[in-house]
C-alpha positions as CSV (number, residue, x, y, z in Angstrom):
1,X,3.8,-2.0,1.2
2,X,0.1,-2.1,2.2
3,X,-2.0,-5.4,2.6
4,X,-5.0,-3.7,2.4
5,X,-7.9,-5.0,4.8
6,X,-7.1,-8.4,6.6
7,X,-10.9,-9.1,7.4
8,X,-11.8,-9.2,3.8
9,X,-9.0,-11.0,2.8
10,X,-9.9,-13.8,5.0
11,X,-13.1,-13.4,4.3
12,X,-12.8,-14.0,0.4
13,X,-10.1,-17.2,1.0
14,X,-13.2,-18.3,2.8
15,X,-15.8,-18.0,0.7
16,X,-13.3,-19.3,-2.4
17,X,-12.5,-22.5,-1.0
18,X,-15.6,-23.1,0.7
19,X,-18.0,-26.5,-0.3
20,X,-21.1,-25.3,-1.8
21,X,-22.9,-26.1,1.4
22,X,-20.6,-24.2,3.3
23,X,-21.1,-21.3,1.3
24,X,-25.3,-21.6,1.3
25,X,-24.6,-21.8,5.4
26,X,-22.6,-18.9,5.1
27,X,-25.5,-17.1,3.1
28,X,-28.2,-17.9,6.1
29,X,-25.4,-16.8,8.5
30,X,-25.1,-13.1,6.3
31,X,-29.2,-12.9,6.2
32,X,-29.2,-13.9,10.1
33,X,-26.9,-11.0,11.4
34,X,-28.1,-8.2,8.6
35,X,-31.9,-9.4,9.9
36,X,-30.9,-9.4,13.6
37,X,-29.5,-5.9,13.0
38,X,-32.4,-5.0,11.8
39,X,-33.9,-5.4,14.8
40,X,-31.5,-3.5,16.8
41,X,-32.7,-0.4,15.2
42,X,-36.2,-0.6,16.9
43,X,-36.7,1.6,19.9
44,X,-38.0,0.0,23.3
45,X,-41.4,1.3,22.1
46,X,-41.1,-1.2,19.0
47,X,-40.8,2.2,16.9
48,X,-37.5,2.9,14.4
49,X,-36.8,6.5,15.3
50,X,-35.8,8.7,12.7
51,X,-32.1,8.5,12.9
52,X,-32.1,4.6,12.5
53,X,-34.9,4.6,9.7
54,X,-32.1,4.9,6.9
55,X,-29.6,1.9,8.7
56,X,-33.0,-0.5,9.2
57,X,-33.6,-0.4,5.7
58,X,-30.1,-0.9,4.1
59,X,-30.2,-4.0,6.9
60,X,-33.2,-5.0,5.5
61,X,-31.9,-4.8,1.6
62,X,-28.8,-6.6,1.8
63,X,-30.6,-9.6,3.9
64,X,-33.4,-9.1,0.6
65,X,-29.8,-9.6,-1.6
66,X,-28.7,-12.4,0.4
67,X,-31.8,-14.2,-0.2
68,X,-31.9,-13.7,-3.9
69,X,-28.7,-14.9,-3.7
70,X,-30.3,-18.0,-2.4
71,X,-32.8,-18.0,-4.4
72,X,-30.7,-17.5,-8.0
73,X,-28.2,-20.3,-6.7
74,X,-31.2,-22.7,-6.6
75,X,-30.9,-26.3,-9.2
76,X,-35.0,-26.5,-10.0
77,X,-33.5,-29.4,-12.5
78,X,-32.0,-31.5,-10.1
79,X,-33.8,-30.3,-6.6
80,X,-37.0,-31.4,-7.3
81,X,-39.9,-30.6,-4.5
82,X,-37.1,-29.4,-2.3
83,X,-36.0,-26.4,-4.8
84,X,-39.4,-25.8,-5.0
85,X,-40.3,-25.0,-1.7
86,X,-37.1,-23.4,-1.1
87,X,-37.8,-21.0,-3.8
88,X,-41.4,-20.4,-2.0
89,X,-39.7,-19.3,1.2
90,X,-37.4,-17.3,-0.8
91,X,-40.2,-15.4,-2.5
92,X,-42.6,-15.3,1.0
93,X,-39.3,-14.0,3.0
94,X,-39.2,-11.2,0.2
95,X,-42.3,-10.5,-0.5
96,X,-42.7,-10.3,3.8
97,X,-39.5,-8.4,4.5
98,X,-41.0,-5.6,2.2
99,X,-43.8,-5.2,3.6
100,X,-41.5,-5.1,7.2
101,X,-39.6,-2.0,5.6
102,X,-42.5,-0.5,4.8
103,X,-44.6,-0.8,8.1
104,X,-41.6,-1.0,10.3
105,X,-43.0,-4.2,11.6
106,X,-41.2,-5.6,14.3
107,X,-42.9,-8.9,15.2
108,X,-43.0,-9.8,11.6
109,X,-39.2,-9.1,11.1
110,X,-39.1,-11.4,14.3
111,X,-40.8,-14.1,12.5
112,X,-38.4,-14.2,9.4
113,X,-35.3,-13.9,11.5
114,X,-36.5,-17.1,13.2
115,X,-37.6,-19.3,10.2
116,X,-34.2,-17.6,8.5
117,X,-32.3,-19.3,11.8
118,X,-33.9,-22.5,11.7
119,X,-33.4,-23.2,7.8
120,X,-29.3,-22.1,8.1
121,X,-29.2,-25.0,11.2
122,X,-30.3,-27.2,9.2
123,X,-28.3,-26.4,6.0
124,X,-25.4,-26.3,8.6
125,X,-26.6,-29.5,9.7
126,X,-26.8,-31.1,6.4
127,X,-23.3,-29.3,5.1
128,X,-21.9,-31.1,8.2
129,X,-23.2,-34.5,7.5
130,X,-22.4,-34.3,3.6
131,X,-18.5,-32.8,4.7
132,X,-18.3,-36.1,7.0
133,X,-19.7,-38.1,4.1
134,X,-16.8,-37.0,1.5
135,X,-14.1,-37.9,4.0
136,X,-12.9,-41.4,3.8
137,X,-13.5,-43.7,7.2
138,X,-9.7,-44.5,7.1
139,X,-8.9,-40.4,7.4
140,X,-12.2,-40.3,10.3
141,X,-10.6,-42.7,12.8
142,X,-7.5,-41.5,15.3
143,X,-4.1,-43.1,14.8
144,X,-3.0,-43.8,18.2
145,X,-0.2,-46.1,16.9
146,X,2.1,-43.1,17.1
């Protein structure tokens, strides 16, 4: 009997029974470690040698996939100015991360990853605040009447 790969198994129970803010967090989290990975393939002279040009760019495409991802699952109707400059970082991170893959540019892939990072703690942030919200005060307070 075979159970096939654990890892992905949890990781699709996770993703199916995550809160939509959970699964935007998760999103920034996927674009986060495919970016920083990206950046493991530079050299120490900030040069991707040959061998690691193939691996930096299919880094660089699926954090490019993530972020469409993002991008697709924006509400424009109901997200007002927010979706709208959301969807403008989208399209800059894109438009930018292509023009990393193309010139191999290190500082600039340094720049997304960091605005990537600070946008997913602050959807983390907010999906923390809007879990706690949902929860009822009477299930957010200890019993310690035994």
């Amino acid at each position: 009997m075979a159970f096939g790969n654990p890892y992905a198994a949890y990781q699709t129970t996770a993703v199916k029974t995550a809160s939509q803010g959970k699964l935007v967090v998760m999103l920034y989290q996927g674009a986060e470690r495919e970016l920083s990975s990206a950046l493991t393939c530079f050299a120490t002279d900030n040069k991707i040698p040959a061998s690691s040009v193939e691996n930096f760019g299919k880094h660089i495409m699926k954090a490019q996939e993530i972020i469409n991802e993002l991008q697709v699952s924006l509400d424009m109707d109901k997200g007002g100015q927010i979706a709208q400059h959301l969807m403008s970082l989208y399209v800059y991170f894109n438009k930018e991360l292509m023009d990393v893959s193309i010139k191999q540019d290190k500082e600039k892939l340094s720049l997304i990853l960091n605005m990537i990072k600070d946008l997913g703690s602050a959807w983390e942030a907010a999906a923390a605040n809007t879990a706690a919200d949902s929860v009822p005060q009477a299930q957010r307070t200890l019993n310690i009447t035994g």
